[in-house]
C-alpha positions as CSV (number, residue, x, y, z in Angstrom):
1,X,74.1,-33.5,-13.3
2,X,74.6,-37.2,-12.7
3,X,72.1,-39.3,-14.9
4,X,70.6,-41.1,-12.2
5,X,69.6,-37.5,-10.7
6,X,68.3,-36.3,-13.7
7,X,65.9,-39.2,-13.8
8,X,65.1,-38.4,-10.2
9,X,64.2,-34.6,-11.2
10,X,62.2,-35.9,-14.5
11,X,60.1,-38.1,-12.2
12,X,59.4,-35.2,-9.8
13,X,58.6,-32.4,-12.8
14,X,56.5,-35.2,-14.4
15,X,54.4,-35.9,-11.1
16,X,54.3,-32.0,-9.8
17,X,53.0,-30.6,-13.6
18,X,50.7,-33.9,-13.9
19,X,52.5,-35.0,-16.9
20,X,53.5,-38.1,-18.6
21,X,56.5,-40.1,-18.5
22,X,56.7,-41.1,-21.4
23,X,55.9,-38.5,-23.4
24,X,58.3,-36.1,-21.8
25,X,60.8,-38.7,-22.5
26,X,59.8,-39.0,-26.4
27,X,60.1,-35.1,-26.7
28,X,63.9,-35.7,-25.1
29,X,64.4,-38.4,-27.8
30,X,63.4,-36.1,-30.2
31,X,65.4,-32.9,-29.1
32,X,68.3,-35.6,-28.6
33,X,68.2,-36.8,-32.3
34,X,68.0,-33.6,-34.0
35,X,71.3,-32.4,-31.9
36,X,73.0,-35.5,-32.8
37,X,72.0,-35.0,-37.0
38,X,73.3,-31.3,-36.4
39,X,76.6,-32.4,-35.1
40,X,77.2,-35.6,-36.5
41,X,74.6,-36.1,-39.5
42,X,77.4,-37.1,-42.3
43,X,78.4,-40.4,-40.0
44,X,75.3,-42.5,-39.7
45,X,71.8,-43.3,-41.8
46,X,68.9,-42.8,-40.2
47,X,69.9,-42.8,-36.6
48,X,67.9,-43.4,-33.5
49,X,68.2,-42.1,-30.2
50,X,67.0,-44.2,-26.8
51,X,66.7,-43.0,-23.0
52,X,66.4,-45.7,-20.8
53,X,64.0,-45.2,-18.5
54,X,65.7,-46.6,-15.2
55,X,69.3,-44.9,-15.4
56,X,68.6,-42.3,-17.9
57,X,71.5,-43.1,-20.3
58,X,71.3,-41.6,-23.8
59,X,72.3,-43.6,-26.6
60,X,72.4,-43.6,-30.5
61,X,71.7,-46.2,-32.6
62,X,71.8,-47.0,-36.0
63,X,70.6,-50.1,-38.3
64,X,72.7,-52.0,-40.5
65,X,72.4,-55.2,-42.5
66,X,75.0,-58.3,-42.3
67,X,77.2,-58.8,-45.1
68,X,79.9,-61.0,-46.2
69,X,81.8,-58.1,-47.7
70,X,81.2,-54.4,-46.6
71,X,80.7,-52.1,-49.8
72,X,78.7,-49.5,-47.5
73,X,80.0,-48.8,-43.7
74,X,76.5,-46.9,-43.1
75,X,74.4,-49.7,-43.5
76,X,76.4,-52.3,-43.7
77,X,78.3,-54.6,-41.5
78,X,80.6,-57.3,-41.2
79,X,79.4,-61.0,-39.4
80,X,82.2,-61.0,-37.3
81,X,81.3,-56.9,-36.1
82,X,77.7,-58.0,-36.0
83,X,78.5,-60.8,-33.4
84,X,79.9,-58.4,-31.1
85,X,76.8,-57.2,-30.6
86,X,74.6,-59.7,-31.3
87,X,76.6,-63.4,-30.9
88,X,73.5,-64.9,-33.0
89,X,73.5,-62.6,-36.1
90,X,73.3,-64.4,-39.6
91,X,74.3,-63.0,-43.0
92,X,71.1,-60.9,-44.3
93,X,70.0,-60.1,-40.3
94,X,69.6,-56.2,-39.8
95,X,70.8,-55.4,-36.1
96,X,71.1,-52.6,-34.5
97,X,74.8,-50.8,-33.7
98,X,75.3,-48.4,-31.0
99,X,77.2,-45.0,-32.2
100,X,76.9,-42.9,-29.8
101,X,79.6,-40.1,-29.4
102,X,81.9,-39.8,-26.4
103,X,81.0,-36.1,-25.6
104,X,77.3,-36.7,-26.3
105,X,76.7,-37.3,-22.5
106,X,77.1,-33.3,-22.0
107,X,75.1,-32.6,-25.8
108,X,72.5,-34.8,-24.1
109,X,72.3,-32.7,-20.8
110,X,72.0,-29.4,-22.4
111,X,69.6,-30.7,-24.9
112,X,67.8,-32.3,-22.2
113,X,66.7,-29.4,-20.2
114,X,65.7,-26.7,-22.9
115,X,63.5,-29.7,-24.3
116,X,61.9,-30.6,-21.2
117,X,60.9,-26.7,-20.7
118,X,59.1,-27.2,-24.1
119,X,57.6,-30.0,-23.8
120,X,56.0,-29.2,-20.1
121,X,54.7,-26.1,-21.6
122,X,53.2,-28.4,-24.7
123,X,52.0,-30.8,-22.4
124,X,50.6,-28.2,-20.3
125,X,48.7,-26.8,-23.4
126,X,47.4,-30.5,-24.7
127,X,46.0,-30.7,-21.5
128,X,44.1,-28.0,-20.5
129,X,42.9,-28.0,-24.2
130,X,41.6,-31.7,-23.7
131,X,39.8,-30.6,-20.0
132,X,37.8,-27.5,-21.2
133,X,37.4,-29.0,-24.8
134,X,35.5,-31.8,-23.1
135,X,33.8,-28.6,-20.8
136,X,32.9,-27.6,-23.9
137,X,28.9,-26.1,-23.7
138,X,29.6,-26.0,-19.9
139,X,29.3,-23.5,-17.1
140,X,32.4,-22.3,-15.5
141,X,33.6,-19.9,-12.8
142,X,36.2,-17.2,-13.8
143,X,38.0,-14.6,-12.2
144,X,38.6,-11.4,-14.1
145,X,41.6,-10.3,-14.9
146,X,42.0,-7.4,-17.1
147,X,39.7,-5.3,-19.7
148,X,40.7,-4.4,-23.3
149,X,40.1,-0.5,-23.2
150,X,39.7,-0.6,-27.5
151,X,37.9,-3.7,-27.9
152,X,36.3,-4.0,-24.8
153,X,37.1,-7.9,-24.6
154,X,37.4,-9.2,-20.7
155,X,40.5,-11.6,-19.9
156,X,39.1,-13.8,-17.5
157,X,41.3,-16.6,-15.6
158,X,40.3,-20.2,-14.9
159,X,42.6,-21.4,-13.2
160,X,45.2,-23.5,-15.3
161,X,43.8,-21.0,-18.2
162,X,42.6,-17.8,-19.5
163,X,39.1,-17.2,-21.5
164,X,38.3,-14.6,-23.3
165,X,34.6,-12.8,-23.7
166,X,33.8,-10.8,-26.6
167,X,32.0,-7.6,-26.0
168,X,29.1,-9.0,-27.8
169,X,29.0,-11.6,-25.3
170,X,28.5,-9.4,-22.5
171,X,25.6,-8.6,-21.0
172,X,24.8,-4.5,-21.5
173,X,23.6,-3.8,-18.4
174,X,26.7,-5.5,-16.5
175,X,29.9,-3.6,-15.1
176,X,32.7,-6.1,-14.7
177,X,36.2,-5.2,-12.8
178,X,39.4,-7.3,-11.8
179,X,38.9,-9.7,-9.5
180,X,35.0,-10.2,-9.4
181,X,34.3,-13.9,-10.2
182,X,31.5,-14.6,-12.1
183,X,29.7,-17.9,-14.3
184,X,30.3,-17.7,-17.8
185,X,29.3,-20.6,-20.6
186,X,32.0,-22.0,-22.7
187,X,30.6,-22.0,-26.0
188,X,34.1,-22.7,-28.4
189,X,37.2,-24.0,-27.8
190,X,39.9,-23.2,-30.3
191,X,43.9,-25.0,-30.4
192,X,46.4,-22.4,-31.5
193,X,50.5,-22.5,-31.3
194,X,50.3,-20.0,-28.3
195,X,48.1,-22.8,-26.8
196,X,44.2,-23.3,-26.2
197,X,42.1,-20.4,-27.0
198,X,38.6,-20.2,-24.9
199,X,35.6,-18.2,-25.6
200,X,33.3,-17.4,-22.8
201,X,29.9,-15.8,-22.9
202,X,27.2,-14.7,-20.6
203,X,24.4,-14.0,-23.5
204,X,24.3,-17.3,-24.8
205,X,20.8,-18.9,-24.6
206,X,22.6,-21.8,-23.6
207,X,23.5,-20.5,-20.7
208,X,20.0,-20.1,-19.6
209,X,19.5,-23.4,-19.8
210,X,22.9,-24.3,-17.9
211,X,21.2,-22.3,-15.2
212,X,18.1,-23.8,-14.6
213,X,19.7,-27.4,-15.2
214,X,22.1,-26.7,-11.7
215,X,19.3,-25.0,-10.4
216,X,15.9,-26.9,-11.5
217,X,16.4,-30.8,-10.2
218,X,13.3,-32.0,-12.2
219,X,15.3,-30.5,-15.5
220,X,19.0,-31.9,-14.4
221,X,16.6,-35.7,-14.1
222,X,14.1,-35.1,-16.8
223,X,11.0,-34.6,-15.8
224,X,10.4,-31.4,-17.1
225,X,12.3,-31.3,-20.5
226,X,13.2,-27.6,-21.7
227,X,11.6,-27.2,-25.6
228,X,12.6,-23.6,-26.1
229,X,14.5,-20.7,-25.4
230,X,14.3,-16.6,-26.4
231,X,16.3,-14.2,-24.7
232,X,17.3,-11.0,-24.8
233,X,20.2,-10.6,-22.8
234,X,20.0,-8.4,-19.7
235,X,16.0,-7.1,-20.1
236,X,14.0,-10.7,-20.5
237,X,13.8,-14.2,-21.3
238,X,11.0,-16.7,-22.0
239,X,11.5,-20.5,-21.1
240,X,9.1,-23.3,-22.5
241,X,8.8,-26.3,-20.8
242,X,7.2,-29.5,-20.7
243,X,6.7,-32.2,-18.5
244,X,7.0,-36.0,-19.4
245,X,5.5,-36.8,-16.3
246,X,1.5,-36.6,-15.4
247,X,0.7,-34.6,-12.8
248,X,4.1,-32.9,-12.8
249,X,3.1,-28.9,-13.0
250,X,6.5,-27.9,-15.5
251,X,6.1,-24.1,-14.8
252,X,5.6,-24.4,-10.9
253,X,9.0,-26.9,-10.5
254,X,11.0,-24.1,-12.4
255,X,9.3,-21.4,-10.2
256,X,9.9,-23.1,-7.2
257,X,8.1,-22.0,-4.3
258,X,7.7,-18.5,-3.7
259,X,9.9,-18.2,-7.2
260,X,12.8,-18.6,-5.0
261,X,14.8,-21.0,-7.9
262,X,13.3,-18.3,-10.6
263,X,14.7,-15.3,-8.5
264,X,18.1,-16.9,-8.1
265,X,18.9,-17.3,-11.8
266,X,17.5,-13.7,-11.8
267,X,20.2,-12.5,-9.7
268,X,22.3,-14.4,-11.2
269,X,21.7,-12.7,-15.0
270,X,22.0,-9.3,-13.6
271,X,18.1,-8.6,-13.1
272,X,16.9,-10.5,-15.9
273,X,13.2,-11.3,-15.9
274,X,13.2,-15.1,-16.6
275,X,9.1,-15.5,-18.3
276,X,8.7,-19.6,-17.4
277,X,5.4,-20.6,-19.7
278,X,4.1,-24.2,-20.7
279,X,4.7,-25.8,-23.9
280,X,1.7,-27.1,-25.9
281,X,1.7,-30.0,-28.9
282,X,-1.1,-27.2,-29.6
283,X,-0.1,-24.6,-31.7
284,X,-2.5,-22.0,-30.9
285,X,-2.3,-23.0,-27.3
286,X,1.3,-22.2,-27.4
287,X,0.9,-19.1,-28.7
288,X,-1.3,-17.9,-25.9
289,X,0.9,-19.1,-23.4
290,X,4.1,-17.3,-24.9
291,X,2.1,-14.3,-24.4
292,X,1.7,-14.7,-20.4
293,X,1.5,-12.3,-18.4
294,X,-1.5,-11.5,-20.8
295,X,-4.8,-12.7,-21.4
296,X,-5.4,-13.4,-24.4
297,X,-9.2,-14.3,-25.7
298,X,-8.7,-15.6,-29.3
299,X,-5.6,-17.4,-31.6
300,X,-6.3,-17.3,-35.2
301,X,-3.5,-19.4,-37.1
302,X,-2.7,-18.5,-40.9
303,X,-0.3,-20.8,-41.8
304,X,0.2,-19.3,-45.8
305,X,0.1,-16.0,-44.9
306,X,1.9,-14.2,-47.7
307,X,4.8,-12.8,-45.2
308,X,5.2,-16.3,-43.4
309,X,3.1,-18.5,-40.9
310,X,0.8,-15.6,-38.8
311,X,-0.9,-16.2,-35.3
312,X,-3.2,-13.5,-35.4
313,X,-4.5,-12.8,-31.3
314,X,-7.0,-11.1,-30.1
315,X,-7.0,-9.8,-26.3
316,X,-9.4,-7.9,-24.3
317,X,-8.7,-3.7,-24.3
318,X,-6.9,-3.5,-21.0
319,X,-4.4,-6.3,-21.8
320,X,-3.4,-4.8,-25.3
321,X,0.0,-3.4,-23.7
322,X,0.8,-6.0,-22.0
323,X,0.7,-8.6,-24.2
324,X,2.7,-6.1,-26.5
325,X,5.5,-5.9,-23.7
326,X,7.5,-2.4,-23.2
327,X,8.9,-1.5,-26.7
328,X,7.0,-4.5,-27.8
329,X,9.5,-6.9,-26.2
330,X,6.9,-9.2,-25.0
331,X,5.5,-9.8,-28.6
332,X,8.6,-10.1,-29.9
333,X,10.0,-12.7,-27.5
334,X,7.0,-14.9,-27.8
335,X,7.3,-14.7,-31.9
336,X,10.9,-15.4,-31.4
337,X,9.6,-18.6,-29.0
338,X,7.1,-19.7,-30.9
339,X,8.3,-19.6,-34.5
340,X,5.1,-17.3,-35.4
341,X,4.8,-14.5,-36.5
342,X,2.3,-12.6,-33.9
343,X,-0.5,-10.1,-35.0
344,X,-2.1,-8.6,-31.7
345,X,-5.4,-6.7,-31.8
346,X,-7.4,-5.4,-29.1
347,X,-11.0,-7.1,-29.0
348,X,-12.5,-3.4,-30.1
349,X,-10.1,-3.0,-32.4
350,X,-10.7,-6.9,-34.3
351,X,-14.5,-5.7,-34.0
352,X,-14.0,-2.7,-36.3
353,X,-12.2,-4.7,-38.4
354,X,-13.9,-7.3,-38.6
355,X,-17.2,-4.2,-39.2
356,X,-14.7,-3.0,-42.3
357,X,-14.2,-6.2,-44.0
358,X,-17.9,-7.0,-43.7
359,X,-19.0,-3.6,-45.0
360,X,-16.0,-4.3,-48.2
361,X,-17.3,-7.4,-48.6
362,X,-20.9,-6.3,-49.1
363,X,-19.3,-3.4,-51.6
364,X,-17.4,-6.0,-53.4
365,X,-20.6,-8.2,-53.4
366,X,-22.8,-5.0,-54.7
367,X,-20.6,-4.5,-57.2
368,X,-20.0,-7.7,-58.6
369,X,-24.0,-8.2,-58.8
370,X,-23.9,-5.0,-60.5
371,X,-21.7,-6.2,-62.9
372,X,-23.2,-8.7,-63.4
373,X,-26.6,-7.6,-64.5
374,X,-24.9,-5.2,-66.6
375,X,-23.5,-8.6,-68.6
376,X,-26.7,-9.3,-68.6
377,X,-28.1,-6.2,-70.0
378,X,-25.7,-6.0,-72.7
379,X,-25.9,-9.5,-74.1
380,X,-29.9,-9.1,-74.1
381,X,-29.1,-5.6,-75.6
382,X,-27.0,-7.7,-78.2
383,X,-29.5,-10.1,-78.7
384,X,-32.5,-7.9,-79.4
385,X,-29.9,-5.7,-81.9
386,X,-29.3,-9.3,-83.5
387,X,-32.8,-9.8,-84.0
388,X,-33.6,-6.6,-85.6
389,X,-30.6,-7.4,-88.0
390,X,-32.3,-10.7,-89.1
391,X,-35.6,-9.0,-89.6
392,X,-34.3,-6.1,-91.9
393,X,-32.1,-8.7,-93.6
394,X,-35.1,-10.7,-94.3
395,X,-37.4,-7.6,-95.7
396,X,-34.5,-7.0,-97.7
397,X,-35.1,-10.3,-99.4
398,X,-38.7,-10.0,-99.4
399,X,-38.2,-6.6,-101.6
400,X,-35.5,-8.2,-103.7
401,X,-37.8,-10.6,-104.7
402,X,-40.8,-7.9,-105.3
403,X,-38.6,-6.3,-107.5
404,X,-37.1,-9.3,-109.4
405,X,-40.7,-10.7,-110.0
406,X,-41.9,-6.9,-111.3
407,X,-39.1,-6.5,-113.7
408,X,-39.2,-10.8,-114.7
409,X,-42.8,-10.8,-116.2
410,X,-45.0,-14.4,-116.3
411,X,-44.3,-16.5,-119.0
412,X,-46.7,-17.3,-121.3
413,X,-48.6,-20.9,-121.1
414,X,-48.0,-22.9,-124.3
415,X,-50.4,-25.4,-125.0
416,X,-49.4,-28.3,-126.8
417,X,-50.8,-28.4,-130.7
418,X,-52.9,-31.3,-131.7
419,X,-51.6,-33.7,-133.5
420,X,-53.0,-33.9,-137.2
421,X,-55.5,-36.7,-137.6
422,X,-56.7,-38.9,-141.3
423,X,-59.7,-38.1,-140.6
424,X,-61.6,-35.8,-143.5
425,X,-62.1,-32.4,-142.4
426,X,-65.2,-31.1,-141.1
427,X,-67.6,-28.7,-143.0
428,X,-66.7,-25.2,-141.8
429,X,-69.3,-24.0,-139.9
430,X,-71.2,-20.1,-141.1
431,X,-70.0,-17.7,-138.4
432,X,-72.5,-15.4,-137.1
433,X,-71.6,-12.3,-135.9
434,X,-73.3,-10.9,-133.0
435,X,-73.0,-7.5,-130.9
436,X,-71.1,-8.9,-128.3
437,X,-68.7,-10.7,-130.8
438,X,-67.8,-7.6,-131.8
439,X,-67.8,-5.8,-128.4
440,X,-64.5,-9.1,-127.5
441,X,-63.0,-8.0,-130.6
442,X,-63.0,-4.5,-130.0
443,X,-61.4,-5.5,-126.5
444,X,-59.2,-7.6,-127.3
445,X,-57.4,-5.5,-130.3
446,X,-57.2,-2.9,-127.3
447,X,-55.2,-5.2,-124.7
448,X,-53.0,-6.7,-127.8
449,X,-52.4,-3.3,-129.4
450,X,-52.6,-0.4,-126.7
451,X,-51.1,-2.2,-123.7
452,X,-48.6,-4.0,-125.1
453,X,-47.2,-1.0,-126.7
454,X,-47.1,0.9,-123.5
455,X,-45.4,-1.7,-121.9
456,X,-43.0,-1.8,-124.8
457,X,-42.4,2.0,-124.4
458,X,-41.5,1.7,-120.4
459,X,-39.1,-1.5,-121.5
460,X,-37.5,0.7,-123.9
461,X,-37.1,3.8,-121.6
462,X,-36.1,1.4,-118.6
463,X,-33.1,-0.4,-120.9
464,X,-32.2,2.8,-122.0
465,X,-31.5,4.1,-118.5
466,X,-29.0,0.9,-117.7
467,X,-27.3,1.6,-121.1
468,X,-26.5,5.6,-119.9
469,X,-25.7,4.7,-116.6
470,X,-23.3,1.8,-117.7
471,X,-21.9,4.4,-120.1
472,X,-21.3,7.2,-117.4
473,X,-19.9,4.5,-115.0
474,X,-22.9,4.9,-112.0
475,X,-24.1,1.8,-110.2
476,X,-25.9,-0.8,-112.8
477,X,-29.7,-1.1,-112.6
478,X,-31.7,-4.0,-112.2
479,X,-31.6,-5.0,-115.6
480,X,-27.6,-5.9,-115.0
481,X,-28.4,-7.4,-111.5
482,X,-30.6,-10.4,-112.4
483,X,-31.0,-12.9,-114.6
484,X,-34.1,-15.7,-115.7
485,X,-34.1,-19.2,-117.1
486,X,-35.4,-19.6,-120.8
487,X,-38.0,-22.3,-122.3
488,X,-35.5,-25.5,-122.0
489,X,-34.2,-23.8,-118.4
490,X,-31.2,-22.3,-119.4
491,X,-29.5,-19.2,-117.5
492,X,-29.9,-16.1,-119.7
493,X,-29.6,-12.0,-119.2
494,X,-33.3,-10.8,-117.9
495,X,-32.8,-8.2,-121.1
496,X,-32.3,-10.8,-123.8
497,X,-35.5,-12.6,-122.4
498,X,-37.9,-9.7,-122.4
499,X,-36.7,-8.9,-125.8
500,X,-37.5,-12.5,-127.4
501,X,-40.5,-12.6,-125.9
502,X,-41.5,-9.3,-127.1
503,X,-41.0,-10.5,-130.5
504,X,-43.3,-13.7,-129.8
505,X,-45.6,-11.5,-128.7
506,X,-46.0,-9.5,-132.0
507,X,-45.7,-12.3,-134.1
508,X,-48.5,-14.0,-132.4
509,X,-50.6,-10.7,-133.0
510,X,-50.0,-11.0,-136.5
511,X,-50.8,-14.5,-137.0
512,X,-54.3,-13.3,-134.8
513,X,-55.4,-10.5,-137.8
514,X,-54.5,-13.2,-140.3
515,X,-57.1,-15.7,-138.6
516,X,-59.3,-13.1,-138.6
């Protein structure tokens, strides 16, 4: 093969496989270079092998500085070699000096071709990674090619490509055989050394919304902007929209009239029921329109509800199914659409509830007022006790002090003695004595003598008592428990006291009988 024909056929191969030039001949270069370092590496440093584009002529070339004297053939060369190939080289200029081999014309051509395979087949790969990477979240068409018996993954063709489709991106309720073309939603593109690997799917929610774009022209221009999507492949969808537009009816422009747009992305998904409600800034709003096809009266919103934000929704008896859905699938979508978690009641139902937590709450209301006047009877219980206390505690005091002031008797009144006076001493007066002097006599001699000597007698017994009981180790009479003050107000044993004064008394009945 002529050089000027294998630039011909390069041109051609480049144009037919939509390829580039230049990078087919780069790969060549490459291929070319790593043949010449296999079969002549030892002879040059750092070669570099150039095509020219026009003829096709492969040449090797090498770098090498300009000395005065060569110490290195490999890198260096002489001024007078240098101006062979360049006539204006100077000492210290680095040109470059063509080595190519005599036989490397046919190295070349063999090189050539087995590099040229491999590079349309890398070029071929770069390319259809960089179309369906950039297709990436896009709808395609596919042909199917074969089924994986084990795994149950579809090969599906694209033309320039193959996809694959995981089982779990199928839909359940669709059959698929060889040859039937169908829409599938790129979702990942992945670059591997066998070339682009692309995943297909048909349950993506994304795909849903692929759908209506191509089918919905107020979605495609943005009118009507789509806010959320839950599906469940195969059985049922639910679609909110919203319109940016006034007097743009969002649910109606993705019905289309007579549902005929709705229907065809029905068909389309197998069957699927497609549920288009409107979005609402209005959270309970929303709620109720997720539910549609059912009525619903009431939206209660708990936002701290222990298990998470709750919507609980009250509809009238004979929508209580519906707005549950078959297997509650209706409930579940709308949850799924809404972000809430839905509690549906029917409106009988949320009345006997509502009957319950009023009758509890009246119980819980009973009781606490029950328990609460039995606070109250306690503490005035307590109080009346702690009364009772302080009255006993003070008749205890009162009979302490009985009993001190019985055993502690009166002191005796001492009146102060006259001081002695110069004056001469008056003429004792005769004393006449009369019945009735004798009669106070007689009395007094019988409250000195008799009484006092009775009272002596009961002292006596009563000390004696405290003495025994001291001795035998009982509990200590009065006599131990108190105490008086003396004449100059000292602190002294009641005992000691009654016994001085005792002897006062007697002496003082002596000095009496004297007198008399």
């Amino acid at each position: 093969m002529r050089t000027s024909e294998f630039m011909m056929a390069l041109n051609a191969l480049c144009h037919e496989r939509d390829l580039s030039k230049e990078v087919v001949i780069q790969a060549v270069e490459r291929a070319l270079l790593t043949a010449y370092k296999r079969d002549y590496g030892g002879k040059a440093y750092n070669p570099v092998v150039k095509i020219d584009p026009v003829t096709g002529d492969a040449r090797v070339y090498v770098d090498k500085e300009v000395v005065e004297e060569v110490m290195h053939p490999h890198t260096e060369i002489s001024l007078e070699e240098a101006r062979q190939f360049e006539p204006d080289a100077q000492i210290g200029d680095v040109i470059k000096v063509e080595i190519t081999p005599k036989d490397f014309g046919r190295i070349a051509a063999q090189t050539a071709k087995q590099v040229i395979m491999q590079a349309i087949r890398e070029a071929e790969r770069d390319k259809v990674y960089a179309d369906f990477s950039s297709r990436e979240g896009e709808i395609v068409v596919a042909t199917v090619q074969g089924i994986d018996a084990k795994t149950g993954t579809i090969r599906l063709s694209l033309g320039r490509a193959e996809a694959v489709m995981p089982r779990q991106e199928q839909i359940p309720t669709e059959r698929y055989r060889p040859g039937q073309r169908i829409r599938v939603y790129v979702y990942e593109v992945k670059k591997s050394q066998r070339g682009p690997q692309i995943y297909v799917s048909r349950t993506h929610p994304d795909m849903l919304r692929r759908l209506l774009e191509l089918e919905v022209p107020e979605i495609a221009n943005g009118t009507v902007i789509i806010k959320g999507i839950a599906r469940e492949p195969g059985a049922r969808s639910k679609v909110a929209v919203w319109a940016t537009q006034e007097g743009v009816d969002p649910v109606g422009a993705c019905v289309g009239m007579k549902g005929i747009r709705n229907q065809s992305i029905v068909n389309e998904l197998g069957g699927e029921k497609i549920d288009i409600v409107e979005w609402s800034p209005d959270e309970a709003t929303f709620v109720k329109n997720a539910l549609s096809p059912a009525k619903v009266a009431h939206v209660f919103l708990d936002p701290d509800h222990p298990e998470g934000k709750t919507a609980l929704v009250i509809v009238p008896d004979n929508q209580l199914s519906l707005a549950i859905g078959k297997g509650g699938q209706n409930a579940r979508l709308a949850a799924k659409l809404t972000g809430w978690r839905i509690d549906i009641k029917s409106t009988s139902e949320a009345a006997d509830e509502a009957l319950r937590r009023a009758e509890l709450e009246a119980k819980r209301r009973l009781q606490e007022e029950q328990e609460r006047l039995e606070r109250e009877r306690k503490l005035e219980e307590a109080r009346r006790l702690l009364e009772e206390a302080q009255k006993a505690l003070a008749a205890d005091a009162e009979e302490e002090e009985e009993a001190v002031a019985a055993v502690e008797p009166e002191l005796p009144e001492v009146e102060p003695e006259p001081e002695p006076t110069a004056t001469a001493p008056e003429p004792r007066a005769e004393t006449v004595t009369t019945v009735a002097d004798v009669e106070e006599e007689e009395e007094e001699d019988f409250f000195e003598e008799d009484f006092f000597e009775e009272e002596e007698e009961e002292e006596d017994d009563f000390f004696e008592e405290t003495k025994s009981a001291k001795a035998k180790g009982e509990k200590p009479s009065l006599a131990d428990l108190f105490y008086t003050l003396d004449k100059r107000g000292q602190q002294v044993e009641l005992e000691d006291e009654i016994r001085k004064r005792r002897k006062e008394r007697k002496g003082g009945k002596k000095s009496k009988k004297k007198g008399r």
